[in-house]
C-alpha positions as CSV (number, residue, x, y, z in Angstrom):
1,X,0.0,0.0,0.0
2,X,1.3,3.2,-0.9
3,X,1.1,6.2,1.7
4,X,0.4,9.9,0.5
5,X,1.2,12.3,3.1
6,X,-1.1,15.5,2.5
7,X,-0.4,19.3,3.8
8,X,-3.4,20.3,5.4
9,X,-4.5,23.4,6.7
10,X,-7.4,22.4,8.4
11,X,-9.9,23.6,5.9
12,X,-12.6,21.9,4.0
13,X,-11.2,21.3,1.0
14,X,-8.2,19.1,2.2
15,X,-10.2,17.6,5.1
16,X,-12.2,15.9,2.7
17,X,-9.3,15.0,0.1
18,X,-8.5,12.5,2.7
19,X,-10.8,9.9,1.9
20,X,-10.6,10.7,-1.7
21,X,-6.8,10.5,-2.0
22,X,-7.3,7.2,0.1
23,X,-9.9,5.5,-2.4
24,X,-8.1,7.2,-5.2
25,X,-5.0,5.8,-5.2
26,X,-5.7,3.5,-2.8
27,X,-3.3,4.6,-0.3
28,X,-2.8,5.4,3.2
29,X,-3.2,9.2,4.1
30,X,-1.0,11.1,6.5
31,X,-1.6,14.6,6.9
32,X,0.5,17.3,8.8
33,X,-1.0,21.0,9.9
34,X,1.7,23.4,10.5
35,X,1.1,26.2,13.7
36,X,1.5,29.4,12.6
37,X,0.3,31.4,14.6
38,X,-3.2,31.1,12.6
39,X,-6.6,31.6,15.1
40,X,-7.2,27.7,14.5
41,X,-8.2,25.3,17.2
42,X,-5.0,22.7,15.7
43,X,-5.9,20.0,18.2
44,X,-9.6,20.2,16.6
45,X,-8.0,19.9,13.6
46,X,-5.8,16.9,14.1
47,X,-9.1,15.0,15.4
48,X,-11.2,16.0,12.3
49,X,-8.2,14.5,9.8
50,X,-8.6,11.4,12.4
51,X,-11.9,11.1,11.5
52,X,-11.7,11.5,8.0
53,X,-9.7,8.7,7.5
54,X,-6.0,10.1,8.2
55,X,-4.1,7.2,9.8
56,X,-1.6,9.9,11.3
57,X,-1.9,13.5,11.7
58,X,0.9,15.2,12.5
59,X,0.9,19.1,14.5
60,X,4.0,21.3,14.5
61,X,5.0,24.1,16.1
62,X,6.7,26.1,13.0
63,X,6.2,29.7,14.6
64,X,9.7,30.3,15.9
65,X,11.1,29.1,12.6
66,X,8.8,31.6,10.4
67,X,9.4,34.0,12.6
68,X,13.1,33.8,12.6
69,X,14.3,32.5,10.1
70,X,12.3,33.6,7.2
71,X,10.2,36.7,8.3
72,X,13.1,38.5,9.6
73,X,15.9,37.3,7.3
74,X,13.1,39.3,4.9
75,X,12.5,42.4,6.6
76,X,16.0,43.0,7.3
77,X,16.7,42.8,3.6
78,X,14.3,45.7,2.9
79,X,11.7,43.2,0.9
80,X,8.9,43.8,3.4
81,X,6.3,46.1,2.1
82,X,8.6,47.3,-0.6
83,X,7.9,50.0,-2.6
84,X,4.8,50.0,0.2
85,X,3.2,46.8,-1.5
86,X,2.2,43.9,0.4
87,X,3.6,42.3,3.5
88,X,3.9,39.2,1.6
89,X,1.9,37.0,4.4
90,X,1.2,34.4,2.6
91,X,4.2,34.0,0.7
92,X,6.5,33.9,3.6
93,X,4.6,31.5,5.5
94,X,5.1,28.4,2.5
95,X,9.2,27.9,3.0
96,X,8.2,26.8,6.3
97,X,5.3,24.8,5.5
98,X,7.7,23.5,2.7
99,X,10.6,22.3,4.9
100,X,7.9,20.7,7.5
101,X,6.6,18.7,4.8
102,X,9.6,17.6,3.4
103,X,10.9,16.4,6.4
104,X,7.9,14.7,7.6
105,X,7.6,12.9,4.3
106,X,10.6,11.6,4.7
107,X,10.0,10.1,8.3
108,X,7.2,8.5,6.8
109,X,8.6,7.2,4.0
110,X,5.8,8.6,2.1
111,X,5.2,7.5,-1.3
112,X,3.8,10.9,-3.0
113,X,3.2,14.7,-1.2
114,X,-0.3,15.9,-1.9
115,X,-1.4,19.9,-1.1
116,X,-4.6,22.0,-2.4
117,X,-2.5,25.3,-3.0
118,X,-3.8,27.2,-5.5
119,X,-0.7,28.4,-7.1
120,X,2.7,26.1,-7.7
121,X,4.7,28.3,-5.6
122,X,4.7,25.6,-2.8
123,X,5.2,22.5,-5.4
124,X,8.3,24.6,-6.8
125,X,9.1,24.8,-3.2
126,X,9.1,21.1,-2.1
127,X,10.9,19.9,-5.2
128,X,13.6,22.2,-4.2
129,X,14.1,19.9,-0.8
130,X,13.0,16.6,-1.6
131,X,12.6,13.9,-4.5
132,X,9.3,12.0,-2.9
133,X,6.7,12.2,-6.3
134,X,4.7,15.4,-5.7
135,X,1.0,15.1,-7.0
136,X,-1.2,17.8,-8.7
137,X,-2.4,20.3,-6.4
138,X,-5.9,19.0,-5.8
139,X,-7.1,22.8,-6.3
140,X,-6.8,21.9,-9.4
141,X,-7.6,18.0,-9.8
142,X,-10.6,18.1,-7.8
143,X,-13.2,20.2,-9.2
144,X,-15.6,23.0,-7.0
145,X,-18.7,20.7,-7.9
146,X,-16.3,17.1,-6.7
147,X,-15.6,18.9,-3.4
148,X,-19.4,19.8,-2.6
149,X,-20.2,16.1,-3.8
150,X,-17.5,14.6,-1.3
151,X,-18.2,17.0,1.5
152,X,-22.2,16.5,1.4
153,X,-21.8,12.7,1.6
154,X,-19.1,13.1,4.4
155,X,-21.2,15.2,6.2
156,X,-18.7,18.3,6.4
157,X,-20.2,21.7,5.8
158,X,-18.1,23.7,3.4
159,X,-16.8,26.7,5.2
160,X,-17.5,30.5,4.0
161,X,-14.5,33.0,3.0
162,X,-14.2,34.5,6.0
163,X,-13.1,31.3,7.7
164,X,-11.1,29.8,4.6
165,X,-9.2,33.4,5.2
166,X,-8.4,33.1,8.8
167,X,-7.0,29.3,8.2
168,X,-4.4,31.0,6.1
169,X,-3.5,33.9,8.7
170,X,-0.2,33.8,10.6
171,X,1.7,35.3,13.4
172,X,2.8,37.9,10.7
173,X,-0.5,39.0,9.0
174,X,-3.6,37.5,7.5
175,X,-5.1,37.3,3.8
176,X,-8.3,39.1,3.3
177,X,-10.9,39.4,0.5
178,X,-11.6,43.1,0.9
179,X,-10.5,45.6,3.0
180,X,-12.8,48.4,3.9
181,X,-11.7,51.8,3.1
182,X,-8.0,52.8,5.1
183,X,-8.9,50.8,8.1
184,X,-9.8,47.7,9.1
185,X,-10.6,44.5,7.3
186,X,-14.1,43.5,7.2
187,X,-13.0,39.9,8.5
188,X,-12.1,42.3,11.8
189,X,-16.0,42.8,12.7
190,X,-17.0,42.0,16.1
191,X,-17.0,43.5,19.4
192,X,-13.2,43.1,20.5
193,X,-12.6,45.8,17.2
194,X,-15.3,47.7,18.2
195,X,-13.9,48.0,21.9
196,X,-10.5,48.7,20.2
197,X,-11.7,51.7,18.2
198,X,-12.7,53.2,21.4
199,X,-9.1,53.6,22.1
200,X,-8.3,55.2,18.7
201,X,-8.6,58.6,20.2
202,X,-5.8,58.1,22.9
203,X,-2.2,59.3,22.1
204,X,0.0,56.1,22.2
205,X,3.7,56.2,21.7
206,X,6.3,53.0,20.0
207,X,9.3,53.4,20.1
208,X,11.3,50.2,17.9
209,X,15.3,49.5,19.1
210,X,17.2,47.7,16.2
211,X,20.8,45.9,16.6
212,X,22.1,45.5,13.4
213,X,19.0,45.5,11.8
214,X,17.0,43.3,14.5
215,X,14.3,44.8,16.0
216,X,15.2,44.2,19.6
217,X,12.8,46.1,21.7
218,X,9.6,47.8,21.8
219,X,9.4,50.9,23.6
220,X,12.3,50.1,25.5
221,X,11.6,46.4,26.9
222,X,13.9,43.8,25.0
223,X,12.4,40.8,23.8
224,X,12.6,38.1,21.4
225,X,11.2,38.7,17.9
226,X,8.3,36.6,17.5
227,X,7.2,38.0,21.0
228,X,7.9,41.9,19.6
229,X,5.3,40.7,16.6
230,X,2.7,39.7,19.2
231,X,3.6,43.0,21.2
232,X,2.9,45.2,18.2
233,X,-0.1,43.3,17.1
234,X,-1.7,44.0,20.2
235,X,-1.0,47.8,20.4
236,X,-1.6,48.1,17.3
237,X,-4.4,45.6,15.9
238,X,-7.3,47.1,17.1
239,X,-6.6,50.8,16.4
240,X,-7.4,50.5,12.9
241,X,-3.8,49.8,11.7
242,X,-1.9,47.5,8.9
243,X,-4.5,46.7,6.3
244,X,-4.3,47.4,2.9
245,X,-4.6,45.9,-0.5
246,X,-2.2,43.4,-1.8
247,X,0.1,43.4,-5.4
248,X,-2.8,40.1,-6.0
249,X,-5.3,43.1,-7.3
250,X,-8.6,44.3,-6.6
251,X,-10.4,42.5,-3.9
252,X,-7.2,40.8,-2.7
253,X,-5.7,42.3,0.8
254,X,-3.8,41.9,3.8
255,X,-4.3,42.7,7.8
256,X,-0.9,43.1,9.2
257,X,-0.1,45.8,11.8
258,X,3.3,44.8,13.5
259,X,4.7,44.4,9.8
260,X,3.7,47.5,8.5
261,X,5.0,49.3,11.5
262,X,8.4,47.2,11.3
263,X,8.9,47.7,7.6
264,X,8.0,51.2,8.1
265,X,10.4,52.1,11.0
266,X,13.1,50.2,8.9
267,X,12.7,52.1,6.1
268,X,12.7,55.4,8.5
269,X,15.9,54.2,10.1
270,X,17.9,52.6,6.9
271,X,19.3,56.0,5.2
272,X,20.6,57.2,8.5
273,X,22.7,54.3,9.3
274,X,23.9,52.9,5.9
275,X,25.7,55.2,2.9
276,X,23.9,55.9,0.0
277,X,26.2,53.2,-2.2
278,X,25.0,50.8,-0.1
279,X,21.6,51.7,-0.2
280,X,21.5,51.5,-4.0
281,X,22.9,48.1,-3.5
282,X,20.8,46.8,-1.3
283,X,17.6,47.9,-3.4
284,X,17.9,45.4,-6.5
285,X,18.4,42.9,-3.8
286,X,15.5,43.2,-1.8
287,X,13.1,43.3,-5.4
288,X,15.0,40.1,-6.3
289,X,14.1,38.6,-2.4
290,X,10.5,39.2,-3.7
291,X,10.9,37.5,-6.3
292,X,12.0,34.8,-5.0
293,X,9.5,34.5,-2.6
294,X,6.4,35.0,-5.4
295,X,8.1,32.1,-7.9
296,X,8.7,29.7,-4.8
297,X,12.6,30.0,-5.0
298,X,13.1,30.4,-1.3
299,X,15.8,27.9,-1.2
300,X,17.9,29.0,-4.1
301,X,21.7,29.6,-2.7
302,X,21.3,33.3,-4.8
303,X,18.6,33.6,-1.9
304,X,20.9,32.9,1.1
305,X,24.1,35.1,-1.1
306,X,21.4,38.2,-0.3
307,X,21.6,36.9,3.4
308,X,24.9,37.1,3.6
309,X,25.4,40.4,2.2
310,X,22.5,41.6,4.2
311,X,24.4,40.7,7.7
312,X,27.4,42.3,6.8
313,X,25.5,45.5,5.6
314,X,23.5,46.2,8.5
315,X,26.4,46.0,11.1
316,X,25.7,49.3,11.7
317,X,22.2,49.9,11.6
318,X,21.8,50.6,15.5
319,X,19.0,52.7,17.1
320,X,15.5,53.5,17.2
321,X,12.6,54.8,15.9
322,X,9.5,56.3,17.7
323,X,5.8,56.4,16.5
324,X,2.9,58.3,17.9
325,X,-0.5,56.9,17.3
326,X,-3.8,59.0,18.0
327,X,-6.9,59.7,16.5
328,X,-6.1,56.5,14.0
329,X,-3.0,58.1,12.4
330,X,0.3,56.6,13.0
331,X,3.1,59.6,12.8
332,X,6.5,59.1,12.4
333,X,7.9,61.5,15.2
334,X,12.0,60.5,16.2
335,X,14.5,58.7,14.5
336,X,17.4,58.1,16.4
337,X,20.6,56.4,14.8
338,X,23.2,54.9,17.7
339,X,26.1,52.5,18.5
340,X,23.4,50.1,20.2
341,X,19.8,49.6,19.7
342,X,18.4,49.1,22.6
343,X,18.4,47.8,26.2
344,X,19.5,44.3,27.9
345,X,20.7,42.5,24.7
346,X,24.2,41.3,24.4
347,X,26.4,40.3,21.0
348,X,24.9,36.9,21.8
349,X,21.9,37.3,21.2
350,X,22.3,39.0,18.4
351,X,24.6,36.9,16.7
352,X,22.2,34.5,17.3
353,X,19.7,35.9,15.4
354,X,21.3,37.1,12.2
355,X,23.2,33.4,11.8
């Protein structure tokens, strides 16, 4: 018997793929469910794929890694929000999901790697790390009409946009359908944003410490940087801040407010700490980090070459940068360039970080 192991996000779609993959090829099905950071009961999920059929269903904790070692290796090469596009949310979060999956497939000696994404980006991806067969996306081999049939005869309600979104958010942003006006998304209705907007009106001051090019601290507390993501979200999520509309096209948007207030204090702090040679080197390189990302070259050694450069670049980019926040607007008000970032972070740490 053969053994397909199947990236699945928890939604509809791949939950009932199980069975199908299962009487299609007839094959064992193995699925894994990476955590993001997405608002996604994954325990709920692991016992749905159970239930489908899934003889193993693997959870992992991937939000360290996309924190670390691909959102940051990103923003610190000036390809977040570039030229004031898109965050890239969803595009970051696949060389994880990639890497998981590859690895996992081989553990379980799996016989083909089965996804439902919607574009090849993540089958460019996997065949980048590992030889195991890669099927057809079933986005594609399983029709709109096939996936209503399977779902009504498993008994599995097909979830609305809204939720289909929110399955593909992550610690560093979500994927919207529309975003309404400047502000917030319309998947942000509901009464925590309403009690957030109430706080619009009162002055709040960021201040961001970098270390050669980390962002080490917010408003002076030190902290790890998947923890300074959280922090920012949480100032700044329910103010009406980091939406916008994405380089996808009309109806096509993101919800991100740590990573539009990161890229944007980057951007803010960049000219003061490197020369302007440097700058104009460093430009071509963060649109060609972009590209990567959109044509699913992540693991490209030209990619990890712009790493490189990027550590030695930023050596100096010390300091911080100060924001004030009222009435809904987020000012730029201080930028302060210095021979250390921030407070209560040694060279080990650091070093840690940009390896």
């Amino acid at each position: 018997m053969t053994r397909i192991l199947l990236a699945h996000d928890g939604d509809w779609p791949t939950l009932i793929a199980i069975p199908w993959l299962a009487n299609r090829h007839g094959a064992e099905v193995v699925t894994v469910t990476l955590d993001l950071g997405q608002p996604v009961n994954l325990a709920e999920v692991r016992e749905q794929a159970l239930a489908a059929g899934a003889v193993r269903a693997h959870v992992i904790d991937a939000r360290e890694g996309l924190a670390e070692r691909v959102v940051l290796p990103a923003l610190r090469a000036g390809a977040i929000c570039l030229d004031e596009e898109d965050p890239l949310v969803r595009p970051l979060a696949l060389p994880p999901i990639a890497r998981h999956v590859a690895e996992v497939a081989a553990m379980e000696q799996a016989s083909a790697i089965a996804h439902g994404s919607v574009t090849d980006r993540l089958s460019r991806l996997l065949a980048s790390l590992t030889t195991t067969p890669i099927l057809p996306s079933l986005a594609v081999v399983v029709t709109r009409e096939e996936q209503e049939r399977l779902a009504s005869q498993a008994g599995v309600a097909s979830a609305g946009d809204a939720a289909s979104s929110s399955r593909k958010a992550t610690l560093w942003g979500q994927p919207v359908l529309a975003v309404v006006g400047h502000g917030l998304p319309s998947r942000q209705a509901g009464g925590a944003v309403e009690a957030g907007r109430a706080l619009t009106d009162r002055a709040v001051v960021v201040e961001i410490g970098f270390e050669k090019g980390v962002p080490i601290a917010v408003s002076g507390v030190a902290m790890a940087f998947l923890e300074l993501i959280g922090s920012l979200d949480t100032i700044l999520g329910g103010r009406g801040q980091g939406s916008g509309v994405s380089r996808q096209g009309a109806g096509s948007g993101w919800y991100a407010p740590a990573a539009v207030v990161l890229s944007r204090a980057f951007q803010a702090l960049e000219p003061q700490c490197l020369s302007p040679r440097l700058l104009d080197l460093r430009r071509p390189l963060a649109r060609a980090y972009v590209d990567f990302l959109y044509e699913g070259h992540w693991f490209l050694p030209e990619r990890e070459a712009i790493d490189a450069f990027t550590t030695r670049a930023l050596e100096t980019f010390n300091g911080s940068v100060r924001f004030e926040l009222s009435s809904g607007e987020l000012r730029l008000t201080e930028v302060c360039p210095s021979a250390r970032g921030g407070p209560g972070v040694g060279e080990e740490t650091i070093d840690k970080v940009t390896r």
